[in-house]
N, C-alpha and C positions, 0 to 999 in steps of 0.2 A: 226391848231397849237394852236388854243386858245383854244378849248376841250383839249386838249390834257392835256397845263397845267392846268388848271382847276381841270380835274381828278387827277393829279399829287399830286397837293394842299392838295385836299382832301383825300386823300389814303396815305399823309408821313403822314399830323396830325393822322389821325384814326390809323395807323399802332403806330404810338410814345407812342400813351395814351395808345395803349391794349398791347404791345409785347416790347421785345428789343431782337433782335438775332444777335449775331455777330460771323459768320466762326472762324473757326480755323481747318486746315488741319492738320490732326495724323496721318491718315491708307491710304494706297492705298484702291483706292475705283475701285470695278470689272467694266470693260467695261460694258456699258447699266445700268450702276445702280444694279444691281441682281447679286448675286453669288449661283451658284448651289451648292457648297460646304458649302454657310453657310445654305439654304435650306435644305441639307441633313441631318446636324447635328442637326438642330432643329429637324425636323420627326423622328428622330432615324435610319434611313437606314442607317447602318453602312458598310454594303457593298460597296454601293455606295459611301459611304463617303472614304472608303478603294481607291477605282479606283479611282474617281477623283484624290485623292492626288498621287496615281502612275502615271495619266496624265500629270501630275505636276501644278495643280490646286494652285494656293498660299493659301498655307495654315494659312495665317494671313491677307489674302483680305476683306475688307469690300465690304457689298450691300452698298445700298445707305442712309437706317436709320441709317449704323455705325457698324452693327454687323456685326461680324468675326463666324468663325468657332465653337471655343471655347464657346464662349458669347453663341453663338445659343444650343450648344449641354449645356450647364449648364442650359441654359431657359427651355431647353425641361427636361431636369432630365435625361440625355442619361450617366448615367456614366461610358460606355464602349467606348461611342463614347469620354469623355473626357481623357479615359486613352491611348488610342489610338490616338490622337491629341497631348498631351504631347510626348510619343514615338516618334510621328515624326515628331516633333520641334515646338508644338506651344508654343509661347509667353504667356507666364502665368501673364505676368505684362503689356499685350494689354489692354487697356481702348477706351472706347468710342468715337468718336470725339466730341468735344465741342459746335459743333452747331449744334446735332441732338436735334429732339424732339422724346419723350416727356422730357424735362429740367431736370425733374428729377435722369434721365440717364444720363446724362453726365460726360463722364470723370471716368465711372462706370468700375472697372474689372471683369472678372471672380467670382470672389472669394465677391467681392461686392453682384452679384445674388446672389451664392450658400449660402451665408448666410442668404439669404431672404428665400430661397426655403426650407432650412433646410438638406437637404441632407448631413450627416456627410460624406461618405464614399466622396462625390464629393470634400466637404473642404478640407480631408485628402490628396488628390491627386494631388489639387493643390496648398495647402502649404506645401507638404510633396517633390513640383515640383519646391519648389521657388517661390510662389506667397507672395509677401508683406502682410503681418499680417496688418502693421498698414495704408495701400493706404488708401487715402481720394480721393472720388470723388470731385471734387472741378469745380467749374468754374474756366473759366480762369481768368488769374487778369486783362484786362483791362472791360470784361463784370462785376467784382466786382464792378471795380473803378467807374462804371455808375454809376451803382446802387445808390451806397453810394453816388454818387455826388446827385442824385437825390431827395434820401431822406434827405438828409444833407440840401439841398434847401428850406426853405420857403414858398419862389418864387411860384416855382414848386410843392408842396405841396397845397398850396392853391388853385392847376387849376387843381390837379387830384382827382379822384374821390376816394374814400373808398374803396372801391373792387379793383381799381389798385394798391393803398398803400399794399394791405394786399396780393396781387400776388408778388412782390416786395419783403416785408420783408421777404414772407415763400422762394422766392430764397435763400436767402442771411444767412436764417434758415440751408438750407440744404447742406449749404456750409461744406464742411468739414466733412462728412460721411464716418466715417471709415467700414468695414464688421463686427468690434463688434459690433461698436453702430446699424447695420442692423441686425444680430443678435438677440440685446437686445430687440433692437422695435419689435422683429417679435414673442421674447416668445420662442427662440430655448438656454437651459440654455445651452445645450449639446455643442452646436456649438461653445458658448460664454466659455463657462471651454475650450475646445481644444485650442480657438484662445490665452485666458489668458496661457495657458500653454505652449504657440509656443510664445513667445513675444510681446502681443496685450497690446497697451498703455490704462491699464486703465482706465484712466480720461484725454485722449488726448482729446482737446477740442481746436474749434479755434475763437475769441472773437466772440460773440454773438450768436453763435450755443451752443447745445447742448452735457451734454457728454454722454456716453451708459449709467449710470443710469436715467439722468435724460430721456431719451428714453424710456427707458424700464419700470418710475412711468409714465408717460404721457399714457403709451399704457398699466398699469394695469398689466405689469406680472410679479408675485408675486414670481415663482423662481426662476427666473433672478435677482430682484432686491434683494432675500436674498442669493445667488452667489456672485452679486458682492460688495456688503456689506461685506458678509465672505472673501473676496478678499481683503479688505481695501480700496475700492473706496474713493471719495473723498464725503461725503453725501452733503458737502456744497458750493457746489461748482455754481456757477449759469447758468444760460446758457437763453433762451427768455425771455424777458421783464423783465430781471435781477431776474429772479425766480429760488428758490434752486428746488431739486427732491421733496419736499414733499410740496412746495406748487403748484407747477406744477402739483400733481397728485390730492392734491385737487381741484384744476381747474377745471381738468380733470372728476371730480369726483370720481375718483379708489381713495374711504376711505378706502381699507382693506390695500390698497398697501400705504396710507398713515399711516397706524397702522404701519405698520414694518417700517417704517422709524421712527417714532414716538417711538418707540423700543428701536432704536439704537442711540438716541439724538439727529437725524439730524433737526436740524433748520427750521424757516421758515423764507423766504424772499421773498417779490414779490415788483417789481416796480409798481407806479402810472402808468398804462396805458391812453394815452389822448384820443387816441379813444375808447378805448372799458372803461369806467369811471368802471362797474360793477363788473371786474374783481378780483381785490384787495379786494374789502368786500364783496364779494364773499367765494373766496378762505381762506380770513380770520375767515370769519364765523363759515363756517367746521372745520377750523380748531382749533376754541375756543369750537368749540360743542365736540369734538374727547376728545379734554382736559378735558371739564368738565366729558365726559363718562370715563376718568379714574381717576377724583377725586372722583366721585361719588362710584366708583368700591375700593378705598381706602378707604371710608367713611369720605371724608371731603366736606360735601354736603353743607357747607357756601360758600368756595371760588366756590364751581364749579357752584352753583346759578350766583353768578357773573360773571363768565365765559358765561353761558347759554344766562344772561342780554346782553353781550357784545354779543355775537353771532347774539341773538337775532335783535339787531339793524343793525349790521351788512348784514344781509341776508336781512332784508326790507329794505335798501340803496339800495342793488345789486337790488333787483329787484324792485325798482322805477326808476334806471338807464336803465335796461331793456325794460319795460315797456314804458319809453322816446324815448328809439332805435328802440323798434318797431312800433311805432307810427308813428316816423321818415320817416323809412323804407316805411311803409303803403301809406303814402300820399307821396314819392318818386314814388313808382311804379305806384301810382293811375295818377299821374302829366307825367308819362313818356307815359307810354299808351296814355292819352289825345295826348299830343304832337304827338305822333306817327299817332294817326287819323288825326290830322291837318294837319301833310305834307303827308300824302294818298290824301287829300284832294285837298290840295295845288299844288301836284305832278298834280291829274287829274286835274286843271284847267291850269297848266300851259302850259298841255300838250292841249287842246283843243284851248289856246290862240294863241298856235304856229298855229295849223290846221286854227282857223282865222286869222292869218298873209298870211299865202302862199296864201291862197281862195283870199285875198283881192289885194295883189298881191304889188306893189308899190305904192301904191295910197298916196300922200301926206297929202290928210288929214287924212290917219292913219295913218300919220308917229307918230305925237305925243300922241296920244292914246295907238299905241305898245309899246314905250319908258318910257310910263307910267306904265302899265303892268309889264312890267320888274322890273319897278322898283319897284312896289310897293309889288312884286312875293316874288323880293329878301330882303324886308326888312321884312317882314314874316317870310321867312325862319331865317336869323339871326337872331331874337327875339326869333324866338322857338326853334332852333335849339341849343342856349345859354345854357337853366334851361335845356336841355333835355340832353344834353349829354355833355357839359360843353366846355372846352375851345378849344378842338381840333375842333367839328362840328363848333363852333361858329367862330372862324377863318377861316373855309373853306369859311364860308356864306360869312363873309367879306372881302377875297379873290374874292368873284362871283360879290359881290356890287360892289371892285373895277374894277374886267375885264368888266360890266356892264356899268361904265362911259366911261371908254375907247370904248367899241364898240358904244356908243350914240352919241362917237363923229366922228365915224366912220359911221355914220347912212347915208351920201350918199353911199355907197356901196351896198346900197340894203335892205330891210326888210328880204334876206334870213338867215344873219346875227341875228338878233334878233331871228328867229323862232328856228335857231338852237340852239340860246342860252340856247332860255326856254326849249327846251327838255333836255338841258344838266341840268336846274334846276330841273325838272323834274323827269329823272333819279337819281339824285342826294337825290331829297326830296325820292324818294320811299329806297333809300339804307339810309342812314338815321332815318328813321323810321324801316326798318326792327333791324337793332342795337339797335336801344333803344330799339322794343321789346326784342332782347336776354340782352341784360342788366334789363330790364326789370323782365326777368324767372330769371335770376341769383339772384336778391336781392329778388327775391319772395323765394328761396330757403334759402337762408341766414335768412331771417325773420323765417326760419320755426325750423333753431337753434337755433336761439333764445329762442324761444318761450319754446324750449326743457330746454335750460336752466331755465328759468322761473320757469317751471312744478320742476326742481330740488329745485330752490330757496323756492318755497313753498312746496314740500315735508321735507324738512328741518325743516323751521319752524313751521309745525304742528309736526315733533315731538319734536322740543323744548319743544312748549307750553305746550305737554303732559306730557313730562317729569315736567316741572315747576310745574304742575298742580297734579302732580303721586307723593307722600313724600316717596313709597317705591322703587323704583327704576329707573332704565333708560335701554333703548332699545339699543341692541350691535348694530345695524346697521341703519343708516341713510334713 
């Protein structure tokens, strides 16, 4: 019983800090998990697809990841099999259920893919079938109201780690995903002029997401964004870290795609970001350097020297903020690995302590040597376990110190008790350590965008300088 919670302990914290999923029932889901109808419609066997549904196969049953018939035959790109699904009644406004992974699918329709996939003839069929133009994949609202409580928290803020903060916001980013703005992000203008001609909201936007422009500057696609400009979008509109489309794309760094915006007078605006400090003069940088390359192109090479000057300081903040972050970062992963060796270590001694308990057997004068052990096992583990993985591991440890006191006081009962303990510390230190290593590869991966930004921040500034330094002209591209 006392393994049991123990494991318990430690598998809500570790589960709380990396995920949050919470059910929500939509579709009938097939007997066994599997449906051969949505199988068939992904492969394209449409025959097959023919008979099952004359079996009477439910033609709106979900497998077990949440696709239907439909969904599968639009993944695969089958659009005989979707015109033939429609004729014999599928649901064109069936969406996803809410607690399938991957997260980003959720709550996804038809028509959601086929925008991604690009297939015009499949959109046609199934907005031409009744599919909602303006559906938003959405989470459901009380996994919103987490979230937001979470982040809205302090508290809670200061015991999660950086990398769960930023799995977190991009949820709550992709809140609100209509099939334009998938569309716009995917570079299909064709899809995005049908869906605008069928009644696709614009500049639907739901607070703090994005709308299909500012989608379509973040991901650089340059006839989307002059589509839906000629559409009368809203160019100013904000959407992540209170940022318009055109400084979103200098972020991004799609300058050509901030040129056409720059075109059309759309604004810039970006919020102080508190974790990522770079961002802002950053993004501002490019964007006083874009300026001075068209005063300089008008010939008023005074103000645009000043512009250049601003730029200039600009881009060396962002990348001394960088430069900090991955330093950061560096002695993070260098500090998590350490730790990780230490409870390998740890794990094997406590696993050998145990093997000397049982061998020694009940012997009184090891009673208080084993009690020691333990203790001393478990206050290793919560030390290290602390800096390495933060407040979920560190609360497990002290969870194990407390069941720890309880079983010492429990120590007539036997030393079988302790031996079991330490292998559950044991077990415990080696899963432990293996998690910090995948945390571990994950911020080693992150350090390496950084870095990529970096290489952008000083591509930049040497061709400021050159420009400064050049009295005849300036270079069209960054």
């Amino acid at each position: 019983m006392r393994k049991t919670r123990i494991w318990i302990i430690l598998g809500c914290c570790l589960f709380f800090a990396t995920t949050i999923v919470f059910a929500q029932e939509k579709n009938p889901v097939a007997a066994g998990g599997t449906s051969p109808l949505v199988n068939a419609s992904l492969s394209g066997s449409i025959e097959v697809v023919r008979d099952l549904i004359e079996k009477g196969d439910d033609i709106n049953g979900c497998d077990e990841q949440g696709n239907f018939p439909l969904y599968a035959a639009v993944v695969g790109d089958h659009a005989d099999i979707v015109e033939l699904l429609i004729k014999k009644g599928a649901n064109v406004n069936q969406s996803k259920a809410g607690d399938v992974l991957p997260i980003m699918e959720r709550n996804t329709t038809a028509l959601h893919v086929a925008s991604v996939i690009g297939n015009q003839a499949v959109v046609e069929l199934l907005v031409n079938a009744g599919a909602d133009v303006n559906a938003f994949a959405d989470l459901n609202e009380e996994h919103e109201k987490r979230i937001k409580n979470i982040l809205d928290n302090p508290q809670r803020l200061r015991i999660l780690k950086p990398e769960t903060v930023a799995i977190l916001q991009a949820y709550l980013r992709e809140i609100g995903v209509t099939p334009l703005m998938l569309a716009s992000k995917s570079g299909h203008a064709n899809i995005a002029a049908f869906l605008l001609d069928r009644g696709a909201d614009i500049n639907f936007q739901k607070p703090g997401s994005n709308t299909a422009l500012i989608a379509a500057a973040i991901a650089g696609k340059q006839d989307v964004i002059e589509l839906l400009v000629s559409r009368k979008a809203d160019m100013n509109r904000v959407g992540e870290n209170g940022g318009t489309a055109l400084a979103l794309a200098l972020l991004s760094e799609q300058y050509d795609s901030a040129r056409i915006l720059m075109a059309d007078g759309a604004d810039f605006q970006l919020n102080d970001n508190g974790t990522d400090k770079w961002s802002k003069p950053f993004s501002w940088g490019a964007y006083q350097y874009l300026v001075a390359q068209k005063l300089i192109a008008e010939g008023n090479s005074a103000e645009a020297k000043e512009k250049l000057t601003d730029a200039l300081a600009s881009l060396k903040a962002a990348r001394e903020e960088l430069n900090k972050l991955v330093e950061t970062i560096s002695n993070t992963v260098e500090k998590l690995d350490k730790n990780a060796d230490k409870l390998v270590i740890l794990a094997d001694k406590a696993g050998k302590d145990a093997d000397k308990i049982d061998k020694d057997g009940d012997k009184d004068a090891k009673r208080a040597e084993r009690w020691a052990t333990v203790d001393s096992i478990l206050s290793v583990v919560f030390d290290v376990a602390a800096p390495a993985l933060g407040y979920s591991a560190s609360s497990a440890a002290q969870s194990l110190r407390e069941s720890a006191t309880l079983e010492r006081s429990m120590a007539v009962k036997g030393p079988k008790m302790a031996s079991s303990l330490l292998r559950d510390v044991a077990g415990i230190d080696r899963n432990v350590a293996g998690i910090g290593r995948n945390v571990s590869a994950g911020i080693s991966n992150a350090t390496q965008n950084l870095l990529r930004k970096v290489a952008a921040c000083d591509s930049l500034i040497q061709s400021i300088h050159k420009v400064l330094n050049d009295a005849s002209g300036i270079e069209k591209t960054p």
